[in-house]
PyMOL Python script that loads the backbone (N, CA, C, O; Angstrom):
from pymol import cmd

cmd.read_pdbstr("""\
ATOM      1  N   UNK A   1       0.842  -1.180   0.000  1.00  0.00           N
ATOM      2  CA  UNK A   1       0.000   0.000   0.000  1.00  0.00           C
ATOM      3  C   UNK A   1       0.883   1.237   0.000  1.00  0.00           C
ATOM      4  O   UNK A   1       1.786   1.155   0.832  1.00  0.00           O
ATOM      5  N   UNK A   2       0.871   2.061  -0.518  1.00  0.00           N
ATOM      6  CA  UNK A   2       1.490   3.181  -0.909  1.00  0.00           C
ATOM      7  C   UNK A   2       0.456   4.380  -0.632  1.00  0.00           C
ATOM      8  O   UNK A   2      -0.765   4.342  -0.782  1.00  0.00           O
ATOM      9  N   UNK A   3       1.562   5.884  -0.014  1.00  0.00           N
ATOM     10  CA  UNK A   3       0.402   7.052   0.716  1.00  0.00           C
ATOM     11  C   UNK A   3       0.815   8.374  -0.089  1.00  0.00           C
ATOM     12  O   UNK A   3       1.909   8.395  -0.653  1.00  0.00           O
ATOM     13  N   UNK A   4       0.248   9.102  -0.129  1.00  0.00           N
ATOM     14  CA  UNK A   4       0.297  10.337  -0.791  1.00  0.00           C
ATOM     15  C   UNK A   4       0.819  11.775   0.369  1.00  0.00           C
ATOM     16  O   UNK A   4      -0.015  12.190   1.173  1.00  0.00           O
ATOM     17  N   UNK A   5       2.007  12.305   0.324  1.00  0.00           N
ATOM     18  CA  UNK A   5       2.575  13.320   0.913  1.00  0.00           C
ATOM     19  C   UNK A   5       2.708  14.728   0.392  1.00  0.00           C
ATOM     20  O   UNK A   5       3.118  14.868  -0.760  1.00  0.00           O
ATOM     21  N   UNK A   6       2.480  15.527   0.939  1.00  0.00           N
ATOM     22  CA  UNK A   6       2.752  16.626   0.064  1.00  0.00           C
ATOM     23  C   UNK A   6       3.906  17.378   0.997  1.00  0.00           C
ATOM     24  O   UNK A   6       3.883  17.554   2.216  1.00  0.00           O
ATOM     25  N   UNK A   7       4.753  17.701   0.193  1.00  0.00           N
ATOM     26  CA  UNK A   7       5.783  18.588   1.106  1.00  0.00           C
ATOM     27  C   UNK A   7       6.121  20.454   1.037  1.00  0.00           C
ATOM     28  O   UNK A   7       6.618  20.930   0.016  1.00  0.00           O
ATOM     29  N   UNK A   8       5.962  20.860   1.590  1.00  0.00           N
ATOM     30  CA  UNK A   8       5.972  22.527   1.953  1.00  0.00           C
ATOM     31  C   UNK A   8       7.020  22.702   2.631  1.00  0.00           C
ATOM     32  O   UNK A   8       7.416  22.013   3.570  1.00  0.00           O
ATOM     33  N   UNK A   9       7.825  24.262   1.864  1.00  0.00           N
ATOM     34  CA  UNK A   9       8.560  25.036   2.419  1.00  0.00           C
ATOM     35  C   UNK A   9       9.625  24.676   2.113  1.00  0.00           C
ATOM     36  O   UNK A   9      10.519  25.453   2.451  1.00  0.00           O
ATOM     37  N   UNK A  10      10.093  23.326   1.322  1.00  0.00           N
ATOM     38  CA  UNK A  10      11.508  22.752   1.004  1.00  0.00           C
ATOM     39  C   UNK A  10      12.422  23.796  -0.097  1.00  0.00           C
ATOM     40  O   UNK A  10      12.266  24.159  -1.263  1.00  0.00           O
ATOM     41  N   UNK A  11      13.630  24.088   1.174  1.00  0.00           N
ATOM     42  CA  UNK A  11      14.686  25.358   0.885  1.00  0.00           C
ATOM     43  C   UNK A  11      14.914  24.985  -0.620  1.00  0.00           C
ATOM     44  O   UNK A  11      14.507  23.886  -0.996  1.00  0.00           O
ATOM     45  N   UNK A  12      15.684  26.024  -1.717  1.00  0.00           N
ATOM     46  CA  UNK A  12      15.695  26.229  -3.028  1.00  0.00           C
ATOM     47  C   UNK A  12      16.819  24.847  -3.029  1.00  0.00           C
ATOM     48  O   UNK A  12      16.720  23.797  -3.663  1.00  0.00           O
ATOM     49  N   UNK A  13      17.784  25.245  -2.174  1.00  0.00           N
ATOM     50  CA  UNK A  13      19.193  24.454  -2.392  1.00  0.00           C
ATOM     51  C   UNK A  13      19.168  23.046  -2.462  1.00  0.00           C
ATOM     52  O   UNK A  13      19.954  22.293  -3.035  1.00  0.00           O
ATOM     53  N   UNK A  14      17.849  22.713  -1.598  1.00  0.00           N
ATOM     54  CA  UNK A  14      17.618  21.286  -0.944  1.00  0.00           C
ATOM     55  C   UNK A  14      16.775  20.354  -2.570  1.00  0.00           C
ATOM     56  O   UNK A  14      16.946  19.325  -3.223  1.00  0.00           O
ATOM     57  N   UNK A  15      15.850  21.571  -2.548  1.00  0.00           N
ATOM     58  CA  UNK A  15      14.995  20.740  -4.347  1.00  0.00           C
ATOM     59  C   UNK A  15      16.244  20.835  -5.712  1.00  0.00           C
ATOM     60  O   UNK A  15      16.354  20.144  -6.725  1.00  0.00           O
ATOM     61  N   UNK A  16      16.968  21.861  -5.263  1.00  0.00           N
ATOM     62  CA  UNK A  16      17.829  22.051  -6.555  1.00  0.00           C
ATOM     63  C   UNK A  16      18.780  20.813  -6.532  1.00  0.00           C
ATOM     64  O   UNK A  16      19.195  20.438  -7.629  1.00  0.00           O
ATOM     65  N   UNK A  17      19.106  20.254  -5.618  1.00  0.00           N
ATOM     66  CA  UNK A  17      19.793  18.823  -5.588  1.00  0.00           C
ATOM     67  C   UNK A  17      19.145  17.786  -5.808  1.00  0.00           C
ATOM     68  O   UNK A  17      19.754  16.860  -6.345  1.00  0.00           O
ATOM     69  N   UNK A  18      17.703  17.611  -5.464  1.00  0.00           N
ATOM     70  CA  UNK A  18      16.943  16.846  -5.486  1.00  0.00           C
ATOM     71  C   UNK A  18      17.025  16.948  -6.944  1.00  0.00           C
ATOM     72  O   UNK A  18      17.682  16.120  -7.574  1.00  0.00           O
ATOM     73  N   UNK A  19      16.474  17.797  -7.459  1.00  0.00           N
ATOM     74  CA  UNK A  19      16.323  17.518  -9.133  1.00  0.00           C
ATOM     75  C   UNK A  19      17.369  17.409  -9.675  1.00  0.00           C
ATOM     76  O   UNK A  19      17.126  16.792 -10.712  1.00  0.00           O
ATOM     77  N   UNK A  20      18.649  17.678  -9.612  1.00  0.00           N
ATOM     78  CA  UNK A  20      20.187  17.647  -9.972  1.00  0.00           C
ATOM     79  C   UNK A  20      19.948  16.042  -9.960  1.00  0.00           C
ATOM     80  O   UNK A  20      19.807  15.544 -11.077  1.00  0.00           O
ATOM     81  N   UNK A  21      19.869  14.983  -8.616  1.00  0.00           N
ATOM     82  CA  UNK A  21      19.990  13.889  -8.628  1.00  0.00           C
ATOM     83  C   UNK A  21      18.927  12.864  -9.357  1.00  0.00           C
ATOM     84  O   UNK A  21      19.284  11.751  -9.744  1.00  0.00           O
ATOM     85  N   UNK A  22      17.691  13.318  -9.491  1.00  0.00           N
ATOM     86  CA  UNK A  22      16.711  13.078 -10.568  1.00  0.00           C
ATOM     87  C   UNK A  22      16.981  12.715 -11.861  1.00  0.00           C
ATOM     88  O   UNK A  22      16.668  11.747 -12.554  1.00  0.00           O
ATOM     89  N   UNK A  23      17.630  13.704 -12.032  1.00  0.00           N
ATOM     90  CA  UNK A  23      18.111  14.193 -13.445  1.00  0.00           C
ATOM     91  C   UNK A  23      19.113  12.828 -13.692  1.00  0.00           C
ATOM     92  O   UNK A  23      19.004  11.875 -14.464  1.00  0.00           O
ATOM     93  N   UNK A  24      20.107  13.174 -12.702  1.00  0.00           N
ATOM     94  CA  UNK A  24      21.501  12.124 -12.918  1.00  0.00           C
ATOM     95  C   UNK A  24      21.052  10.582 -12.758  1.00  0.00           C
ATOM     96  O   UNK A  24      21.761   9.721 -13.278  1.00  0.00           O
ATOM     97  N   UNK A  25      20.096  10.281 -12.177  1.00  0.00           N
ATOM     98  CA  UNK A  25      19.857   8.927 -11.978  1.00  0.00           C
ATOM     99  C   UNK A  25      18.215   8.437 -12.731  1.00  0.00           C
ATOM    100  O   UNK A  25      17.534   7.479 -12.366  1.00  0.00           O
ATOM    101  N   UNK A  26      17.886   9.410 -13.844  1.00  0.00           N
ATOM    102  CA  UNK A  26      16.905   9.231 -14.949  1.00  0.00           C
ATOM    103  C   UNK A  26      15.749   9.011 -14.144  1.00  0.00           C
ATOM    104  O   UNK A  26      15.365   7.856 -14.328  1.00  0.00           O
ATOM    105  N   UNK A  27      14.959   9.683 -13.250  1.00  0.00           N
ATOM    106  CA  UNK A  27      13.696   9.274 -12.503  1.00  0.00           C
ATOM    107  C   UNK A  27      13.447  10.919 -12.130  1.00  0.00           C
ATOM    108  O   UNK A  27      14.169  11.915 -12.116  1.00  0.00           O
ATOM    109  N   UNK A  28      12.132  10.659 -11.862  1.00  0.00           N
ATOM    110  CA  UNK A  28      11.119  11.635 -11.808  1.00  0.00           C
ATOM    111  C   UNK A  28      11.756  12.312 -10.509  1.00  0.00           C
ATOM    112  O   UNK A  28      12.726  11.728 -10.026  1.00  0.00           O
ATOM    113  N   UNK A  29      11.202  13.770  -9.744  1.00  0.00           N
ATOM    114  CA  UNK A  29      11.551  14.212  -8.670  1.00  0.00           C
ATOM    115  C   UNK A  29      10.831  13.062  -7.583  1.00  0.00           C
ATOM    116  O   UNK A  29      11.426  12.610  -6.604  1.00  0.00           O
ATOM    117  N   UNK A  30       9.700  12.770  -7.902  1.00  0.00           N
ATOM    118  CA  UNK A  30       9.041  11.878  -6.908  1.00  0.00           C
ATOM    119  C   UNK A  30       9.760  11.021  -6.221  1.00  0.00           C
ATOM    120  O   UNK A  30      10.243  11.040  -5.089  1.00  0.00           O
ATOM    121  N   UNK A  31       9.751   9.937  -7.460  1.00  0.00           N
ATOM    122  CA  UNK A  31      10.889   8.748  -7.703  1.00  0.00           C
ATOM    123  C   UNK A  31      11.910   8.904  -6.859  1.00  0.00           C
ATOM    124  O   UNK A  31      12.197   8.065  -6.005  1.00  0.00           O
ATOM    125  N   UNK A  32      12.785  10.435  -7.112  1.00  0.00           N
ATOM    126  CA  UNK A  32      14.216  10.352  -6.696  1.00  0.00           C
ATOM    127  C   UNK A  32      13.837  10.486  -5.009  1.00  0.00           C
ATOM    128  O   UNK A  32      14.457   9.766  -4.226  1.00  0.00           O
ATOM    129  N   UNK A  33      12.847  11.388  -4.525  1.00  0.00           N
ATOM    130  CA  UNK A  33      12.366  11.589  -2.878  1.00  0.00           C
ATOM    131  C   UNK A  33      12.373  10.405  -2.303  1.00  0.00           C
ATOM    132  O   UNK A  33      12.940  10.169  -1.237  1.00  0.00           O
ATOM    133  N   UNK A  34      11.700   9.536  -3.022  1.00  0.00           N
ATOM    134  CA  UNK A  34      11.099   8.409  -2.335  1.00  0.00           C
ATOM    135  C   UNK A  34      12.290   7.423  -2.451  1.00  0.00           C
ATOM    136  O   UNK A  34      12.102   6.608  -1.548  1.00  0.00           O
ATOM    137  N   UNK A  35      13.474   7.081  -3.148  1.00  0.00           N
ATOM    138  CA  UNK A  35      14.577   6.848  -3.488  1.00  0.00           C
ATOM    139  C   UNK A  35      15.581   7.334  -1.956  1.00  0.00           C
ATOM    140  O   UNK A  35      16.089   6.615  -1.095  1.00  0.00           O
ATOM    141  N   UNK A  36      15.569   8.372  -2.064  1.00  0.00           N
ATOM    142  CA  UNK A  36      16.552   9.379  -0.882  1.00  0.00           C
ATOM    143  C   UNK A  36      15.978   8.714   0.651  1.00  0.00           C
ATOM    144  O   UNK A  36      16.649   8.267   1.582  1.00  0.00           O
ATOM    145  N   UNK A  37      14.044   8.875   0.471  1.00  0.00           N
ATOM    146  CA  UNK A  37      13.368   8.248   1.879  1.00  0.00           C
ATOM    147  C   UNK A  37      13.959   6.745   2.416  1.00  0.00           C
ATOM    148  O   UNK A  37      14.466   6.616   3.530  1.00  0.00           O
ATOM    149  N   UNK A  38      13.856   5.965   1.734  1.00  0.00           N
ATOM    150  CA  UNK A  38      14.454   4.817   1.774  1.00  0.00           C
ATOM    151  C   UNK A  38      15.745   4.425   1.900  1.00  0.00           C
ATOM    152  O   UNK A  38      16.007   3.498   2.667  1.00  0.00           O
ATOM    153  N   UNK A  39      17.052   5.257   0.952  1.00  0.00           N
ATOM    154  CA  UNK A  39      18.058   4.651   1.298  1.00  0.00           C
ATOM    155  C   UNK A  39      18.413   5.516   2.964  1.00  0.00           C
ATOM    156  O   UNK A  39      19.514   5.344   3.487  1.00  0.00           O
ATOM    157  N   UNK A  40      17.508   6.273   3.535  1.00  0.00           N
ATOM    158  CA  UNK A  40      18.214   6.816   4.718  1.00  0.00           C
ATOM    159  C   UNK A  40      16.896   6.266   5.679  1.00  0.00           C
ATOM    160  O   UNK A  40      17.245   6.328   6.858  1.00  0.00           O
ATOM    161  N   UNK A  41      15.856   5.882   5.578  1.00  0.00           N
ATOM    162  CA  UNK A  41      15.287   4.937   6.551  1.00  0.00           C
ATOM    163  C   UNK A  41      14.849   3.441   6.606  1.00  0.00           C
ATOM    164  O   UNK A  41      14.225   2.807   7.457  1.00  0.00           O
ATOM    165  N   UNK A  42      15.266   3.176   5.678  1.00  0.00           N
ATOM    166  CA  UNK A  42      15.248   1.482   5.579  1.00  0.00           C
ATOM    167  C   UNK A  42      16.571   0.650   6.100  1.00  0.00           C
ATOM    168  O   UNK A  42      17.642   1.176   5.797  1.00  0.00           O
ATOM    169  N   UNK A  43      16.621  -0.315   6.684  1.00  0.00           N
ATOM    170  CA  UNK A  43      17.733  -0.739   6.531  1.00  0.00           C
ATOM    171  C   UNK A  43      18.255  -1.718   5.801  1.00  0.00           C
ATOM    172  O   UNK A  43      17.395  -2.558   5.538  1.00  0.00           O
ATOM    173  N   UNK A  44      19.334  -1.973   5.348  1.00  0.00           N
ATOM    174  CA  UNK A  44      19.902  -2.409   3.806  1.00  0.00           C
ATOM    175  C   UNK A  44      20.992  -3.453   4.626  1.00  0.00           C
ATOM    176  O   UNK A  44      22.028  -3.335   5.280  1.00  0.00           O
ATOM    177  N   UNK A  45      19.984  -4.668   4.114  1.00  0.00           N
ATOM    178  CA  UNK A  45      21.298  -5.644   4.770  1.00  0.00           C
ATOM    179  C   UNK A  45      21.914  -6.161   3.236  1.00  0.00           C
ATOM    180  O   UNK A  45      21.353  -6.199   2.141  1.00  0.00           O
ATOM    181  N   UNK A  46      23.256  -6.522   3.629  1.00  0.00           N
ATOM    182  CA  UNK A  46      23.801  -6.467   2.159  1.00  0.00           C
ATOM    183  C   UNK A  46      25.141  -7.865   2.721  1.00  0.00           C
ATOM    184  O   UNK A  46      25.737  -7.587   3.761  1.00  0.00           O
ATOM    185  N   UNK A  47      25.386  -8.748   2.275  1.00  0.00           N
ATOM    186  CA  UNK A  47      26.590  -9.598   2.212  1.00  0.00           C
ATOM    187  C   UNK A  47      27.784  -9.331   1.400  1.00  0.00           C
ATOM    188  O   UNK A  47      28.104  -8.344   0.738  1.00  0.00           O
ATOM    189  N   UNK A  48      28.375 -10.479   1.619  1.00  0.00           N
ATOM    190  CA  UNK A  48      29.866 -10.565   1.034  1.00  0.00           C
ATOM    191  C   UNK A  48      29.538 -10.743  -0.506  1.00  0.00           C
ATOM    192  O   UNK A  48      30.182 -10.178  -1.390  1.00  0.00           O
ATOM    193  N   UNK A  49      28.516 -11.551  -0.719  1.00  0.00           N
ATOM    194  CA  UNK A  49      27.630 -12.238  -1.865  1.00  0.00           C
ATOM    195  C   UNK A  49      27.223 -11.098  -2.863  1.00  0.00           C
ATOM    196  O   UNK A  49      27.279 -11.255  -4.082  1.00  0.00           O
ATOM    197  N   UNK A  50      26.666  -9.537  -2.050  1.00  0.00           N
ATOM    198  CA  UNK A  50      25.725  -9.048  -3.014  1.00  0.00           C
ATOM    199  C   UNK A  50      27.039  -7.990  -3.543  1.00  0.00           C
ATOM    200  O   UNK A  50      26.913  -7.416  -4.624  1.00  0.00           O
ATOM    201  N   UNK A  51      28.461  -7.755  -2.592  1.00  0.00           N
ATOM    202  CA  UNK A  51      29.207  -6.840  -2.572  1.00  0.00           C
ATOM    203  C   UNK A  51      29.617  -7.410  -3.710  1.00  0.00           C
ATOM    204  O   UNK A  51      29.398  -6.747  -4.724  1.00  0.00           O
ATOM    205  N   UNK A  52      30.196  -8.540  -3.855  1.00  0.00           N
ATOM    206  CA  UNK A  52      31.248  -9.211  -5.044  1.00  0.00           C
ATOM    207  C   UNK A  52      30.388  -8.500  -6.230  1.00  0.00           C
ATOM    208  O   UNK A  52      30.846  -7.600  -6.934  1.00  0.00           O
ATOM    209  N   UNK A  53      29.001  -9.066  -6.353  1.00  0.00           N
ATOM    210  CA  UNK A  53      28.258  -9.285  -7.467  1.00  0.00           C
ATOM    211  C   UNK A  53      28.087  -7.644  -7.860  1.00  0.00           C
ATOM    212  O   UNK A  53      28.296  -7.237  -9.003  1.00  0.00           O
ATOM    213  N   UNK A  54      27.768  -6.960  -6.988  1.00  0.00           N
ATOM    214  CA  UNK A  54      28.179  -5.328  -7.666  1.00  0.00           C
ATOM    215  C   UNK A  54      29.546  -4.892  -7.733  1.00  0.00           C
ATOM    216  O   UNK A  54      29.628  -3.749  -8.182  1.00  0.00           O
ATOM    217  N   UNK A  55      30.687  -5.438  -7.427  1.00  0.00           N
ATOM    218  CA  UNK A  55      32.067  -5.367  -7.502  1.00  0.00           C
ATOM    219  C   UNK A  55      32.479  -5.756  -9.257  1.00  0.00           C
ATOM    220  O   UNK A  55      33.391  -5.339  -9.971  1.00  0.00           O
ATOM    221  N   UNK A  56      31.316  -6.766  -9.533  1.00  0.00           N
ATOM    222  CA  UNK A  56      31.643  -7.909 -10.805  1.00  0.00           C
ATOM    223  C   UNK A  56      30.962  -6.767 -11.748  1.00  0.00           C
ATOM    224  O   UNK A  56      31.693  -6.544 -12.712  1.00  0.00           O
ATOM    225  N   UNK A  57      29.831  -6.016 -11.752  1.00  0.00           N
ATOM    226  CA  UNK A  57      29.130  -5.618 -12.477  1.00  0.00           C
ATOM    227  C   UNK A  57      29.908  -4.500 -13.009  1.00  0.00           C
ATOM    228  O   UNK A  57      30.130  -4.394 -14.215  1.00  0.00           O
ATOM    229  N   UNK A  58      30.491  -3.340 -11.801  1.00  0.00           N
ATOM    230  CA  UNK A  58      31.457  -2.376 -12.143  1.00  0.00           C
ATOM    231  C   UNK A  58      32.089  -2.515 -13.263  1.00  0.00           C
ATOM    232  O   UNK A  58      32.082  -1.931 -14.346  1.00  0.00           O
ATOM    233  N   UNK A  59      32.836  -3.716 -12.643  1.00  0.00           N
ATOM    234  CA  UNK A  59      34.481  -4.103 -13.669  1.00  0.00           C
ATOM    235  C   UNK A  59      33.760  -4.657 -15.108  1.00  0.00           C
ATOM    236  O   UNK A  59      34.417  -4.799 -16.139  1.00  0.00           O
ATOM    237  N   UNK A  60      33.038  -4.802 -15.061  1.00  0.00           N
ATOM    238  CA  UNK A  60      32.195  -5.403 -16.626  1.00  0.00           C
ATOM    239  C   UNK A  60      31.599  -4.585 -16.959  1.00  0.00           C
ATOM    240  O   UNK A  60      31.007  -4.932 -17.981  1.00  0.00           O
ATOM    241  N   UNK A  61      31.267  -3.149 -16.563  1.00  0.00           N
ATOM    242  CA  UNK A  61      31.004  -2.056 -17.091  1.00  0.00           C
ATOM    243  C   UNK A  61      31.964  -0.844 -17.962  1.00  0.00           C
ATOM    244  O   UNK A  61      31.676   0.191 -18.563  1.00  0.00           O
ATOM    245  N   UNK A  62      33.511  -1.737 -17.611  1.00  0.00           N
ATOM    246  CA  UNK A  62      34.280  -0.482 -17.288  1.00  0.00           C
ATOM    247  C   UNK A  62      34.993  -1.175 -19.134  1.00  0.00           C
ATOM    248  O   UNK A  62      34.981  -2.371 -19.426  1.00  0.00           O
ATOM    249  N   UNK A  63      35.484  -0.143 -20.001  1.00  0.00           N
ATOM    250  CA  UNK A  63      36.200  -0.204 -21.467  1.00  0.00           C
ATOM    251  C   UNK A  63      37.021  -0.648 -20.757  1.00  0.00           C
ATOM    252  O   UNK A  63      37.456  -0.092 -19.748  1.00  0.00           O
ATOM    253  N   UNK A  64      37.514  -2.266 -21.408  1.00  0.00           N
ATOM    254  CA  UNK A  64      39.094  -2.922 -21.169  1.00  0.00           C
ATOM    255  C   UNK A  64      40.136  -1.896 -22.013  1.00  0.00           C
ATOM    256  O   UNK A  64      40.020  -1.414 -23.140  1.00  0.00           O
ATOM    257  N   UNK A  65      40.964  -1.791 -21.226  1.00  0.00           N
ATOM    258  CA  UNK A  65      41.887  -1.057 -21.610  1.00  0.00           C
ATOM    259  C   UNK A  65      41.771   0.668 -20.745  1.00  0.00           C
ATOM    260  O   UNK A  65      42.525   1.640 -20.790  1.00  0.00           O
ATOM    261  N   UNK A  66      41.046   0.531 -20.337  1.00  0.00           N
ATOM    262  CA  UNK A  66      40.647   2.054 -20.311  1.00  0.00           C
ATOM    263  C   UNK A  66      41.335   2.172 -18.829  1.00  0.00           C
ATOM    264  O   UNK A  66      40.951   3.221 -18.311  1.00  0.00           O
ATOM    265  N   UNK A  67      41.931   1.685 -18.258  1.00  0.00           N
ATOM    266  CA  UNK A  67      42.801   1.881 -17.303  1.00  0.00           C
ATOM    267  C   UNK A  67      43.822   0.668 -17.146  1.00  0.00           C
ATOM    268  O   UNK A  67      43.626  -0.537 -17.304  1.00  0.00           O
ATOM    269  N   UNK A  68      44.814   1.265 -16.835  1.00  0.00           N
ATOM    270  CA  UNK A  68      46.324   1.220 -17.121  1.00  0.00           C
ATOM    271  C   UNK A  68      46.722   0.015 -15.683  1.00  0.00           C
ATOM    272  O   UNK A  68      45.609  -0.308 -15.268  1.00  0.00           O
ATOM    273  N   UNK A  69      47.583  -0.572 -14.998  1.00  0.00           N
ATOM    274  CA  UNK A  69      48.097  -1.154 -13.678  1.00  0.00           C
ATOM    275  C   UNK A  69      48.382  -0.045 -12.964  1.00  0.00           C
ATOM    276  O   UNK A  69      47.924   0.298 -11.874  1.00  0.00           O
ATOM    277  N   UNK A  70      49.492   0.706 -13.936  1.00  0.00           N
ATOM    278  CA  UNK A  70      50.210   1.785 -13.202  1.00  0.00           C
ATOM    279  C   UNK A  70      48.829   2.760 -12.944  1.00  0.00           C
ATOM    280  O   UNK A  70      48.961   3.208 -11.805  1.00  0.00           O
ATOM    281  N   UNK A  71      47.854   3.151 -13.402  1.00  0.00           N
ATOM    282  CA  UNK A  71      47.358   4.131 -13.107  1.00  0.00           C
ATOM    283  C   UNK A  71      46.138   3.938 -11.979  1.00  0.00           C
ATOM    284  O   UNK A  71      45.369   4.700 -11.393  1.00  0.00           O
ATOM    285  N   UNK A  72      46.371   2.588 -11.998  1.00  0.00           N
ATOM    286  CA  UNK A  72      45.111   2.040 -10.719  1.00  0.00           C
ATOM    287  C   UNK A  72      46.126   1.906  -9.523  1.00  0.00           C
ATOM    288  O   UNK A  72      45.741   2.117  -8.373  1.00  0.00           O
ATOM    289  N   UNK A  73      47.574   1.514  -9.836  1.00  0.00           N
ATOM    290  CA  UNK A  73      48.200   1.701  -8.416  1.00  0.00           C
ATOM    291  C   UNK A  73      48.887   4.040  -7.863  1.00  0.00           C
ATOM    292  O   UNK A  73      49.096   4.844  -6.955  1.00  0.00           O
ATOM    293  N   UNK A  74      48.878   3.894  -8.798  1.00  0.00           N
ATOM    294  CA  UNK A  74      48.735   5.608  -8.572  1.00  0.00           C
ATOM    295  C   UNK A  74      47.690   5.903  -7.639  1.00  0.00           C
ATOM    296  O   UNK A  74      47.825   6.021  -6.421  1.00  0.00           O
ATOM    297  N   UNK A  75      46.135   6.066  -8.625  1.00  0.00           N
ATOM    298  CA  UNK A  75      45.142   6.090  -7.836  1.00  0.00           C
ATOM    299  C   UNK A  75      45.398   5.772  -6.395  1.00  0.00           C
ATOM    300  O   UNK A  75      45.488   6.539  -5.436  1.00  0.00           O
ATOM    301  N   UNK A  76      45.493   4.491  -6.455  1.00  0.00           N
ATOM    302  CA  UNK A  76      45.353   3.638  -4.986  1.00  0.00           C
ATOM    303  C   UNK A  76      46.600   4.916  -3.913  1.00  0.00           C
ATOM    304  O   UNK A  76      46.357   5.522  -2.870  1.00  0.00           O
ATOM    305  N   UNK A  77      47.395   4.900  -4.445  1.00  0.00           N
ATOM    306  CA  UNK A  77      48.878   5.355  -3.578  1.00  0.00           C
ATOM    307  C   UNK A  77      48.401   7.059  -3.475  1.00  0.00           C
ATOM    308  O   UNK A  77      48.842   7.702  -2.522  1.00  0.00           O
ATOM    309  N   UNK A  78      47.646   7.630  -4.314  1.00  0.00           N
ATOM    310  CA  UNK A  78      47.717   9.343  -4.076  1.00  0.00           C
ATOM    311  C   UNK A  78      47.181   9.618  -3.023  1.00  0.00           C
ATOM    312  O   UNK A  78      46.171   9.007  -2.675  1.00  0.00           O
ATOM    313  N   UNK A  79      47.693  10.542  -2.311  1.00  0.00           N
ATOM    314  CA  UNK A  79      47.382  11.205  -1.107  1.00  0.00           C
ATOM    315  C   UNK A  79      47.722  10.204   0.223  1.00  0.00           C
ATOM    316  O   UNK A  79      47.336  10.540   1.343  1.00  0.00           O
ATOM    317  N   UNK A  80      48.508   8.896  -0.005  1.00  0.00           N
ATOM    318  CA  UNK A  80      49.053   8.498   1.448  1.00  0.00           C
ATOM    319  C   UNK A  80      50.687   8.611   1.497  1.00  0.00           C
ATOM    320  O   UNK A  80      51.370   8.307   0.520  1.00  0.00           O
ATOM    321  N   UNK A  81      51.076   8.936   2.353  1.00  0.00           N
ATOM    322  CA  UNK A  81      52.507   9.115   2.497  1.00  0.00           C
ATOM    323  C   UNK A  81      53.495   7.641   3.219  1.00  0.00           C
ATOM    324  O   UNK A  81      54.714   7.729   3.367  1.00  0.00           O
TER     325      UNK A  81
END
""", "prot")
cmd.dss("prot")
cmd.show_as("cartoon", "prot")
cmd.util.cbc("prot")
cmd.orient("prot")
């Protein structure tokens, strides 16, 4: 069952992100609210299982070739001394 909210008074800065992230993740302002409601009051149990399997999806997203050894151990090494 699903409820109907209406929200008032929400600062310029606060909707202007909201729709910024709308925008970036292809869903309606609604969508993205109800998106934001959830990942900060639900809780998200997640394993070793679901980490790999979005770990796997990344790297199979990513152009072979499109990063270097040296430039993933750079990455890794910038900013520790």
């Amino acid at each position: 069952m699903s409820t109907t909210i209406t929200l008032k008074g929400i600062p310029e800065n606060v909707y202007g992100q909201l729709k910024s992230s709308a925008e970036a993740n292809r869903r309606s302002i609604n969508s993205e609210a109800i998106a934001c409601l959830e990942t900060v009051l639900l809780p998200r149990k997640t394993n070793a299982l679901a980490h790999l399997e979005k770990a796997k999806s990344i790297r199979n997203s990513l152009t072979p070739g499109q990063f270097m050894p040296e430039d993933i151990d750079q990455f890794k090494n910038s900013g520790r001394s």
